[in-house]
C-alpha positions in Angstrom: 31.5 145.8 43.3 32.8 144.7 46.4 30.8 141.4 47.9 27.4 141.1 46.8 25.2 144.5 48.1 21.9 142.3 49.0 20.9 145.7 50.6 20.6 149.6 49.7 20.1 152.4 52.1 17.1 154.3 52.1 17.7 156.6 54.9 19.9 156.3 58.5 17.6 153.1 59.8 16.0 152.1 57.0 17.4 149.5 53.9 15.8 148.0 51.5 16.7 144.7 50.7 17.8 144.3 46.5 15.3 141.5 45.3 12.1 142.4 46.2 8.7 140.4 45.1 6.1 142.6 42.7 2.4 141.9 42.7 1.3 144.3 40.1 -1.1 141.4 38.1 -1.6 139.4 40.3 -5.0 138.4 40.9 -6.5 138.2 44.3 -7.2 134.3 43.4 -3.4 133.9 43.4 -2.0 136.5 45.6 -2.0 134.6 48.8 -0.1 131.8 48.0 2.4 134.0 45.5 3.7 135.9 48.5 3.2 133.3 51.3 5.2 131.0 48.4 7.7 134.2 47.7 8.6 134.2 51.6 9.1 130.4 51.6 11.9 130.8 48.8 13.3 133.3 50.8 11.9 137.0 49.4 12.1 139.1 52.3 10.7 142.5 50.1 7.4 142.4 49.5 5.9 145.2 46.8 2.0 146.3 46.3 -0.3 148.9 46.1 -3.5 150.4 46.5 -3.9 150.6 42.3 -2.8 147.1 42.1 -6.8 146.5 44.2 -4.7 142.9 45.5 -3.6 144.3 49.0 -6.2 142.4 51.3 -5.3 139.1 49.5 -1.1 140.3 49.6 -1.6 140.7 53.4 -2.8 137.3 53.9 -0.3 136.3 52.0 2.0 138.1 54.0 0.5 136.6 57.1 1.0 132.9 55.6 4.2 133.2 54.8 5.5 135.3 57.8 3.9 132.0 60.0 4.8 129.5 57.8 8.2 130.6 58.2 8.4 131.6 61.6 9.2 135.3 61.0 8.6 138.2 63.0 7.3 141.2 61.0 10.5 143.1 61.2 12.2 140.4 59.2 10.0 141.8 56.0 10.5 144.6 54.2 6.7 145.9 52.5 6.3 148.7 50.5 2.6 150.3 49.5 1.9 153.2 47.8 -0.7 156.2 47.5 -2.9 156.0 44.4 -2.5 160.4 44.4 -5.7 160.5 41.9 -5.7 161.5 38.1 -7.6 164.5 36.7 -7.3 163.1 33.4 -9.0 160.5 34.3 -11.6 162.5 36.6 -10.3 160.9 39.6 -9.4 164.0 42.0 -6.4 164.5 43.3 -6.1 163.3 46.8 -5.7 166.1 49.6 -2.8 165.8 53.0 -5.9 164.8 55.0 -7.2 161.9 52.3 -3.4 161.1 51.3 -3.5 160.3 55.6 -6.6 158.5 55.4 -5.5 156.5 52.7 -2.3 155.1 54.1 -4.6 154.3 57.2 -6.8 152.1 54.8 -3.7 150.1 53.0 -2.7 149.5 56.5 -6.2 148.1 57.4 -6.3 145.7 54.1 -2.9 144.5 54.3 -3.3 144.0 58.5 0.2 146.1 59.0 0.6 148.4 61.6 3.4 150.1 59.6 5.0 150.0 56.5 8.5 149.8 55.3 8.3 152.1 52.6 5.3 154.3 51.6 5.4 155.7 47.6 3.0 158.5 45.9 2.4 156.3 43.2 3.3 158.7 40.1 3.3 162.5 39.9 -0.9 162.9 39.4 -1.2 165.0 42.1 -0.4 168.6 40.4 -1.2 171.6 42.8 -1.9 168.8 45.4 1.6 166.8 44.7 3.3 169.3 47.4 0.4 168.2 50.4 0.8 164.7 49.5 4.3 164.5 49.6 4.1 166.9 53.4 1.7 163.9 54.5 4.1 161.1 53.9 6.3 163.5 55.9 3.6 163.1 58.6 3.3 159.4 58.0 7.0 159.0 58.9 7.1 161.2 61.6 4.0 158.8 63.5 6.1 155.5 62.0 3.3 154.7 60.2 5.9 154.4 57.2 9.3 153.8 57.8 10.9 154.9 54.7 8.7 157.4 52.2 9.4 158.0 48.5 7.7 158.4 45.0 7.4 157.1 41.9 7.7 157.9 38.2 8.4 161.3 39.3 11.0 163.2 37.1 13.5 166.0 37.7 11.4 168.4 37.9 8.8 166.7 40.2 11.8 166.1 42.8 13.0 169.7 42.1 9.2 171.1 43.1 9.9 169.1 46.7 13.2 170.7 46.7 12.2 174.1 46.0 9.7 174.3 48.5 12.5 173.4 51.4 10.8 170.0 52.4 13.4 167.1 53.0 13.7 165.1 49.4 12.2 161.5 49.4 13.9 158.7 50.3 13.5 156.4 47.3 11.9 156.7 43.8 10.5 153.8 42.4 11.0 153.9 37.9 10.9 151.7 34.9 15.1 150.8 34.7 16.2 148.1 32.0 18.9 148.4 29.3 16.9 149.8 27.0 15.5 152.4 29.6 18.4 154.0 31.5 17.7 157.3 32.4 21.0 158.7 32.9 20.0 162.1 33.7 17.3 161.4 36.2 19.4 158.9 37.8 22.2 161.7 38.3 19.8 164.0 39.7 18.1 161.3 42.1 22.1 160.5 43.4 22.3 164.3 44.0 19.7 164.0 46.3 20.5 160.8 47.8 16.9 159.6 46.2 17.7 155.7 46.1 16.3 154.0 42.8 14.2 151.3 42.6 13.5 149.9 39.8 10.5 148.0 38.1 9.8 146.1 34.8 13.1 145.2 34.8 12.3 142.6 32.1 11.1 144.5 29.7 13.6 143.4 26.8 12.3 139.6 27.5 10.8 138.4 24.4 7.8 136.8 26.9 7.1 140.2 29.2 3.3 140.5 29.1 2.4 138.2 26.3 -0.7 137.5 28.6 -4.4 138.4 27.0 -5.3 141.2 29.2 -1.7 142.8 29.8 -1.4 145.1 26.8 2.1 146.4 26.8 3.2 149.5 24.8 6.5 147.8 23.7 7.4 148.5 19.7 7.7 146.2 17.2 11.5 147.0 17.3 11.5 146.1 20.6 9.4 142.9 20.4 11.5 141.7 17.1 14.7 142.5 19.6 13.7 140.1 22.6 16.3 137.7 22.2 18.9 140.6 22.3 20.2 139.2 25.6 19.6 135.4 25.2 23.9 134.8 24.0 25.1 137.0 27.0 22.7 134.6 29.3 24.4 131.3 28.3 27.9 132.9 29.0 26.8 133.4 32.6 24.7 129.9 32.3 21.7 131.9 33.7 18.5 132.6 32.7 17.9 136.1 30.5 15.5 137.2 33.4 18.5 136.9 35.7 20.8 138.7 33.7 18.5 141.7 33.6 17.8 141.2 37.2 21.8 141.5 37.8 22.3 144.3 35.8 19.7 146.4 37.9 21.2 144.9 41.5 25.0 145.7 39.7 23.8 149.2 39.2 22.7 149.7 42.4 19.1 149.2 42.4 16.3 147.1 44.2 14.7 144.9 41.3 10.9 144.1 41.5 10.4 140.4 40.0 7.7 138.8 39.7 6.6 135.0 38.9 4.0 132.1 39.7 6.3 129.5 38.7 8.3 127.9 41.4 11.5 127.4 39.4 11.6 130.7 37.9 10.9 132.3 41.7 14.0 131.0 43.0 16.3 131.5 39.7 15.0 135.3 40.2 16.2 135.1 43.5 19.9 133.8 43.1 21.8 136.9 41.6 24.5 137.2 43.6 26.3 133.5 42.4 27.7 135.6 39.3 28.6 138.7 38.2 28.4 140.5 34.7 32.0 141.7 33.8 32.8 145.4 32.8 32.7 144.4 28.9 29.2 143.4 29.3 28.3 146.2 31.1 29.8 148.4 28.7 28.3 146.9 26.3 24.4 146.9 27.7 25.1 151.0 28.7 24.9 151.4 24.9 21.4 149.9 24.6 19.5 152.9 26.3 16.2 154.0 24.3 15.0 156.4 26.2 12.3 156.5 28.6 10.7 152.9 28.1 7.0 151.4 27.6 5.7 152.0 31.6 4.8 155.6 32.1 5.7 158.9 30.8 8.0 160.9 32.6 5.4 163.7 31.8 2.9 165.0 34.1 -0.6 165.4 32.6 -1.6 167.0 35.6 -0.1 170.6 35.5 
């Protein structure tokens, strides 16, 4: 790797900066001052959604922090995301027409008049997946959404978009860690120039989701593994969250941190003062287990 990449291109005028802020948890007590905070320690990629029912509170937020800082709006990069609906859950999938409507309400809470990237949230949709992904095409085309992707979508999700001649997405948005690599997807997503991004990058940590109230489907193996990374931390001197962090940025993809602690906020900000040698990364390609605690890569749609 040649200088640190702080950015990754999404499409000819769009790029996505590599650290991005996550708000999946956080509550709408603490959103506002997590992202105006966030901005203030220098995030400039802000991530939310319309599942995540924070996105009034993460536009304030955005709004604080944007001031606070003296920022114009095209110095942040936000990405939101379509909630496509989930037969198995009786929710209906959502149509082109609602899929536009919907983007139009995320716009409204968060007080944007565009977003930087806008993601069908996981591939729900079944015979509808095709119309939602034609009305993020729409979405582009009107700049309502400057970038548009999906995520948790698998090979054959992104083959479906292929085979029906639309132009691919620009970005998909999966669980990536060491111990969920997805080799295959990833080699399919480079084919199409579908830019990863990854989340719950810190899944190995021995503290991800201890929380009451944020039930993870991590196995025992993995929980009696947490301190797997802890030895190959110190030899860096940084923190195991960092490491992780470095070895999704090293790879080539935009990480999703998130923290309410001050200290930590900035530590999972500074990942470009080291670099994890080839050994080590040989080393952490071996750890794959397949295809991690987030989702599955199914669709319980078709």
């Amino acid at each position: 790797m040649s200088g640190p990449q702080t950015t990754f291109a999404l499409n000819s005028d769009t790029s996505i900066p590599a650290i991005g802020f996550g708000t999946y948890l956080i509550s709408n007590d603490d959103a506002e001052t997590a992202i105006s905070s966030a901005i203030a320690a220098g995030y400039r990629h802000i991530d939310t959604a319309s599942g995540y029912g924070n996105e009034e509170t993460v536009g304030a937020g955005i709004r604080k922090g944007l001031q606070a800082e003296g920022l114009p709006r095209a110095d942040l990069f936000v990405t939101a995301k379509l909630w496509p609906g989930n037969p198995a859950w009786g929710d209906a999938p959502k149509t082109g027409a609602q899929t536009l409507e919907e983007c139009d309400a995320s716009l409204s809470r968060l007080g944007l008049e565009y977003v930087d990237l806008y993601l069908i949230h996981a591939p729900y949709g079944g015979d509808m997946r095709l119309e939602q992904w034609r009305a993020l095409l729409d979405l582009q085309a009107s700049g309502k959404a400057r970038s548009i992707g999906v995520s948790n979508f698998n090979e054959s999700h992104l083959d479906e978009i292929s085979a029906a001649g639309l132009p691919m997405p620009d970005a998909n948005q999966i669980e990536l860690h060491p111990w969920s690599q997805k080799p295959g997807l990833l080699a399919h997503m480079a084919a199409h120039n579908i830019a990863p991004i990854a989340y719950s990058s810190l899944v190995p940590l021995s503290t991800w989701r201890t929380e009451p109230g944020q039930d993870s489907a991590k196995t025992d193996d993995m929980k009696a593994d947490g301190a797997a990374f802890k030895g190959m931390a110190q030899k860096y001197g940084v923190s195991e969250a960092q490491l992780l962090l470095r070895w999704g940025v090293q790879n080539g993809y935009a990480v999703l941190p998130k923290s309410l602690n001050p200290e930590r906020l900035a530590q999972n900000l500074d990942l470009f003062s080291f670099t994890i040698d080839d050994a080590d990364m040989a080393q952490m390609a071996t750890m794959d287990r397949g295809d991690g605690v987030a989702w599955a890569s199914g669709d319980p749609s078709k």
